[in-house]
N, C-alpha and C positions, 0 to 999 in steps of 0.2 A: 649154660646155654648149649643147646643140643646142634652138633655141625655135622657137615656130612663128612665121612671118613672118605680122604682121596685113593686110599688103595684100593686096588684093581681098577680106578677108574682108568678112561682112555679123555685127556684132554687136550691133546693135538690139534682137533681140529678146532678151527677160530671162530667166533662169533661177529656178526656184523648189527650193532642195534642201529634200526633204520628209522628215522623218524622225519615225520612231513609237516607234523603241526609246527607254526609258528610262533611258538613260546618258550622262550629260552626257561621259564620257571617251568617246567615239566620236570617235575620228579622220577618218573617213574622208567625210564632211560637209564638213568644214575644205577637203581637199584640194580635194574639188569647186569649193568656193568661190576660193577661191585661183586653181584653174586657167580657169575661167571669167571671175574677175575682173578677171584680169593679163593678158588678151587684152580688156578694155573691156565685156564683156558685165553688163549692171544686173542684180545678183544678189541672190535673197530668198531668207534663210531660214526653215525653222520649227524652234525650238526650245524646250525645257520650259524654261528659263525667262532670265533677261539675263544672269545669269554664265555664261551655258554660256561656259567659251573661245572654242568656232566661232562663238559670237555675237557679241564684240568683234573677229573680222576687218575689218581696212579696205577692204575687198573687200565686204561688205555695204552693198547699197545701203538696205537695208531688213531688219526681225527681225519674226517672226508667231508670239510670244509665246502657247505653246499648244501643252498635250499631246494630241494624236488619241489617239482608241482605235477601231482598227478592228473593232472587234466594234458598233460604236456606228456603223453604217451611217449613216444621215440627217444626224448631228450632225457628223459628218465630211467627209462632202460639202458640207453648209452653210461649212461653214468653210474648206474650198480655195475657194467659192465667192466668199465675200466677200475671200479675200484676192486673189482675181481681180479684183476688183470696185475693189481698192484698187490695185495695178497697174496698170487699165486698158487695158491689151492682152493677145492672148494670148504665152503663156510655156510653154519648156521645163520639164516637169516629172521633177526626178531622184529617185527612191527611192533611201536609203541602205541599209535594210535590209528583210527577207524581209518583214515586214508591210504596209510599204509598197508593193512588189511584188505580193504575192497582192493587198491590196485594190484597185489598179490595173486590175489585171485581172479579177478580178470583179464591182467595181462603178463603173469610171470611165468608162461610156458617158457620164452625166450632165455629167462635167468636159470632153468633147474640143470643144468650144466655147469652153471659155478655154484648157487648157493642151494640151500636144503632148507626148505619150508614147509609146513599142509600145506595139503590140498581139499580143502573145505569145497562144496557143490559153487561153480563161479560165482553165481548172482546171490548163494547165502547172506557172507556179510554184508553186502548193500541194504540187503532187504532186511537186516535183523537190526543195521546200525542206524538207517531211518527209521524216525519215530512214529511217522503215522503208517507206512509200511508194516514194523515190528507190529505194531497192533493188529491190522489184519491177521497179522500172522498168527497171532493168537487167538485171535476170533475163531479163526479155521483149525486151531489146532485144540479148542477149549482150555486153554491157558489161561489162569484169571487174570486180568488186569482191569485198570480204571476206565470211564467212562472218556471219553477224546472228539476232538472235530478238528478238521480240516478247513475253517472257514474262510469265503470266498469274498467274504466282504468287513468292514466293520460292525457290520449291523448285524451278519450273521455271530462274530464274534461276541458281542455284545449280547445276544439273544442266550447264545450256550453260558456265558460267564452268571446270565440272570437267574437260570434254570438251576444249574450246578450251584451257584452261590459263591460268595467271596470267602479266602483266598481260591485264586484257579493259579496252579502252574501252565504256564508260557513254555515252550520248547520250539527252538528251529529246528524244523523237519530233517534238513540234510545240514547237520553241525561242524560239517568238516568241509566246506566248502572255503575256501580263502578270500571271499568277497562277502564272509559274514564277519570279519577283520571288523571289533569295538562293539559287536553285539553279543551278549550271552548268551549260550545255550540253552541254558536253563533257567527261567527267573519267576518267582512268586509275586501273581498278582494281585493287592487288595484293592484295587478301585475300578471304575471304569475310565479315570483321566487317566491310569498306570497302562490300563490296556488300548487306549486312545495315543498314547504316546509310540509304546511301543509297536503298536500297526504299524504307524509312518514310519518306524525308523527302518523294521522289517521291509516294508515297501519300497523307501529309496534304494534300501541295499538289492533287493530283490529275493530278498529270503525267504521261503514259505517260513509258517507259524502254525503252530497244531495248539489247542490248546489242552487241557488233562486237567477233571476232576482232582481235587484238591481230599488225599485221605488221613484223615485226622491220624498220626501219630501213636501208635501203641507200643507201652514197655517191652519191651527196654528199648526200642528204636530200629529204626531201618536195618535192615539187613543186606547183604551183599552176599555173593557167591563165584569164589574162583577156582579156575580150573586148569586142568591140559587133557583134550581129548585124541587118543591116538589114532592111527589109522581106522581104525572099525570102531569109531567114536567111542570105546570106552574110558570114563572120564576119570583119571586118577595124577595125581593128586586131584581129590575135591573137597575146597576149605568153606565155611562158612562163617559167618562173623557180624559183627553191629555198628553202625554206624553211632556210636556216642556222640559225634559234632560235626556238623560239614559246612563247607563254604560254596556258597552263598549257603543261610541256615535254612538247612531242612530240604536245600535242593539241590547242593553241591558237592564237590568233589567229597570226600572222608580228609576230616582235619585231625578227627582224634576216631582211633577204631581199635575194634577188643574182636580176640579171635574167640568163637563159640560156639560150637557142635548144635547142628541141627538136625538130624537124621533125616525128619521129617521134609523138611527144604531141601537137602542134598537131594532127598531122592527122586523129589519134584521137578527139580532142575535137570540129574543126570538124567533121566526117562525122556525130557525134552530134548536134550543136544542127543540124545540116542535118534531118537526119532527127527531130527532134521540132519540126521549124518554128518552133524558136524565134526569136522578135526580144529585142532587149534587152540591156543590162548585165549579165555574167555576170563569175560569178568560181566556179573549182572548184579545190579539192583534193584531190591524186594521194600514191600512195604506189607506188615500186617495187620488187615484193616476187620478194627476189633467191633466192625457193625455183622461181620457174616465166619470173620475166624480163618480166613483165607491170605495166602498169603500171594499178593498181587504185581507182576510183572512190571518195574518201572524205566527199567533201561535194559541193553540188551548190547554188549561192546566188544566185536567180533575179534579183539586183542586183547595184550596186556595191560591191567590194570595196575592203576600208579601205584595204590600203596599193598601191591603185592607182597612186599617181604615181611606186613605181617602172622605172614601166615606160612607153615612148614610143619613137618610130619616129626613124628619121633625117632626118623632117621634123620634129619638135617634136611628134607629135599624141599624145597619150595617149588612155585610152579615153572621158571625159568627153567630150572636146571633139572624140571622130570623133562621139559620141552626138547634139551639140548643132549641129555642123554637117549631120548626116542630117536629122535632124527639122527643121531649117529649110529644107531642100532646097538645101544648097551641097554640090559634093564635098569628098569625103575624100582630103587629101593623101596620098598612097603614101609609101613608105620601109621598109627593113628597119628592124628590133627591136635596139634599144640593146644591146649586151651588160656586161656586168660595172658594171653599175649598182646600190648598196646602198641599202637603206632602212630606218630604223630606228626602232623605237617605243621614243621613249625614258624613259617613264612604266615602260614595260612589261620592258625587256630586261634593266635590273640585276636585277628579280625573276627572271626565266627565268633569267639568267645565273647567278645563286647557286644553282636549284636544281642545273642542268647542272655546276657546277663540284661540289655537292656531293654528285652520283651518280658521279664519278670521269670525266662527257666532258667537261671545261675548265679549262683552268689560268688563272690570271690574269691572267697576260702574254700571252695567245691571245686572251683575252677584247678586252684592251685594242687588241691591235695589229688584231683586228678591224673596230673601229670608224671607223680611220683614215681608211679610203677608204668609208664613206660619201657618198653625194649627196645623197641625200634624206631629211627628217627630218618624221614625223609630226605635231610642234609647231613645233619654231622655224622660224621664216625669219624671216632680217636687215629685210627690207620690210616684216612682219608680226610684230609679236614681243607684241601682247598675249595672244594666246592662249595661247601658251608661259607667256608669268607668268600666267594663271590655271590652267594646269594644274598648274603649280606648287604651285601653294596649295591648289589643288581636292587634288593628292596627299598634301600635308601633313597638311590637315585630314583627309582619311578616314584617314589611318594613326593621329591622335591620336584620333579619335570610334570607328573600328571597335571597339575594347573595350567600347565603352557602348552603342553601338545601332548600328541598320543605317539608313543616311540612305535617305530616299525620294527622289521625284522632285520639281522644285523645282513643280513643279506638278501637279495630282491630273487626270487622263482627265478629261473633261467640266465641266473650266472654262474662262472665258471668255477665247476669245483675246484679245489687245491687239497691237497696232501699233507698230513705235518706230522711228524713222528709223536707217540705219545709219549707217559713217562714212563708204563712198563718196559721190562726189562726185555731186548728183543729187540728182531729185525725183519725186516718183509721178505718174505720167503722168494720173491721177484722186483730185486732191488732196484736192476736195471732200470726196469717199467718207472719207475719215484721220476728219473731225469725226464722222463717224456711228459710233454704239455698234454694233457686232456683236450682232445677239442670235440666238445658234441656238436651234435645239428640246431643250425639254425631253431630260435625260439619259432614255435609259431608253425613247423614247416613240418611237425607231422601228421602223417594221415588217420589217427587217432584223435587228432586235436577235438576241445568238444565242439557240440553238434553233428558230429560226421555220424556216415550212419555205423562205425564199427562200434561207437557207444552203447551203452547198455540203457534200453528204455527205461528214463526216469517213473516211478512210480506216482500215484495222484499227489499233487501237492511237492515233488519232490521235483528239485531240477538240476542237472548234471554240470 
């Protein structure tokens, strides 16, 4: 296995992985930590609450106990703030997901005094991470993607699902919103009682629904493409790869994925973030649709993608850590892209697998002999293995309590963070700061709150 050589590196300065969404099964945190860790780098994380698994890494120099709600402008800054405060230097700051990303950029002037981020153009990742936005954007930019509507009714719904045909993909407009809490993202439609259902459930929550032309599937399978663009958006590392299985199947996350050189896609994609000036961790999903040979725009994820550690160059670098060496001003070791490297989520793939075996695409000696050549694993590693036993249990438990109720977050948006040492080896640079109680602003009482006018005009169908 190809690593990256630590000499000459500079890994003093610390990493902070920030994350907003409220799912303790998030992968994609772990791997951060992991990959920064096992290079020396003092790594903090934030998560809702001590059993997250990413939280018992040994690779954690520190845990910052605490759910953000980015719609809670002031009380959010407050608290990157003091966990600056308790670090005592400044620190690489990594968004896992799209909320952390948008609020970055629209409200982390305050923070680039303790941490080091892009600075992507502000209202980019909103517009790139909403789905029916993202499409515009491609309209405008001639970018291929699928046919889509924003409908305003059921009836209009129902009219585009008639025309397009069954299956149609479902997608919530703005996915990162925390009052779409028990709906999915993403879910494939075959009927009009599935798309009848799901209006109402969108409706009570208040979540727009876009819905997206349904494109039949070509060999070898979905594509994705990850990156890190630097300051003058040139985009290096750029990996590209296949989606072999995802959860929900065919519309979800990467449960099984195989790294594979596309030139052709790289180069479609880097000319794109050239041209929207973006900086930053990126991850997008491609489909190529074998009616025109084009390969079509399906998501667009202005952060770090979960099962990033697929993928890494023939020097060891993967895209976290070209991220953390940019931002501290060291270069980025060069190397071609790994090829025929797997990655698997393995919480997630015996679900996808059953359902794939049980639509006639898997057998289960296919299934099995799949698995073999594996590299990389979203949970275990032999050096790391608590997180694995608590996913473990964390998957247990939800499959015995789903019948009873729907578990929440181990912590509720605007309580109070806490502090807790991790297992690496190491001490806070502003130890002092650990004794003093965090107290942020009142919930509720900043002038950013939503609806105010310093918000960012939600785009059609989109609501902040």
């Amino acid at each position: 296995m190809t690593t990256l050589s630590t000499a000459g590196l500079d890994t003093t300065t610390p990493a902070v992985i920030l994350k907003f969404d409220q799912n303790v099964m998030h992968h994609g945190g772990l791997g951060a930590i992991r990959s920064l860790g096992r290079l020396g780098v003092p790594v903090y994380g934030v998560h809702e609450g001590p059993w997250a698994p990413a939280a018992s890494s040994r690779y954690l120099r520190g845990r910052w106990i605490w759910q953000p709600d980015a719609e809670d402008v002031e009380r959010t800054l407050a608290g990157l703030l003091t966990l600056a405060e308790l670090i005592g230097q400044q620190a690489v700051l990594i968004p896992t997901d799209d909320a952390g990303a948008i609020f970055l950029a629209e409200y982390g002037g305050p923070l680039r005094q303790a941490f080091l981020f892009p600075a992507p153009p502000a209202g980019l990742p909103r517009q790139v991470a909403g789905k029916f936005s993202m499409h515009e954007l491609c309209r405008e930019a001639g970018v291929p993607c699928p046919s889509v509507m924003m409908p305003a009714s059921l009836a209009e719904a129902r009219d585009f699902a008639a025309g397009a045909g069954y299956p149609v993909i479902a997608k919530l407009s703005v996915p990162w919103r925390t009052s779409n809490a028990g709906l999915r993202s993403t879910s494939v439609i075959h009927s009009g009682g599935d798309l009848a259902s799901l209006w109402h459930a969108c409706e009570a929550a208040g979540a727009g629904l876009m819905l997206q032309e349904f494109i039949p599937a070509a060999s070898p399978g979905d594509w994705f493409f990850h990156g890190y663009c630097d300051v003058n958006s040139e985009c290096r590392p750029a990996f590209t790869g296949i989606k072999l299985r995802s959860y929900p199947a065919h519309a979800g996350l990467t449960s099984l994925g195989c790294a594979m050189a596309n030139d052709e896609l790289r180069t479609q994609v880097t000319v794109l973030l050239a041209e929207l000036s973006y900086a930053g961790l990126v991850d997008l999903d491609l489909r190529r649709d074998a009616r025109d040979g084009r390969y079509k725009l399906l998501d667009f994820n202005p952060r770090l993608g979960a099962q990033f550690r697929l993928f890494r160059n023939a020097a060891g670098v993967d895209v976290v850590v070209a991220a953390y060496l940019d931002l501290t001003g060291q270069a980025i070791p060069e190397g071609t892209q790994l090829d025929d490297r797997r990655f698997l989520a393995e919480n997630y793939d015996p679900i996808a697998a059953f359902r794939y075996w049980r639509d006639g695409e898997l057998r289960a000696g296919s299934w099995l002999a799949s698995l073999r050549p594996v590299n990389e694993f979203a949970w275990f590693a032999a050096d790391d293995l608590r997180p694995f036993g608590l996913m473990c249990a964390r998957m247990a438990a939800r499959g015995i309590t789903r019948r009873f109720r729907r578990p929440g977050p181990s912590r509720a948006p605007g309580a109070q963070p806490r502090y807790r040492a991790g297992r690496a080896h190491g001490h806070l640079a502003n130890p002092a700061a650990q004794a003093a109680r965090p107290e942020l602003p009142a919930a509720g009482h900043s002038p950013h709150a939503r609806g105010t006018a310093g918000a960012v005009p939600a785009t059609r169908g989109e609501s902040v």
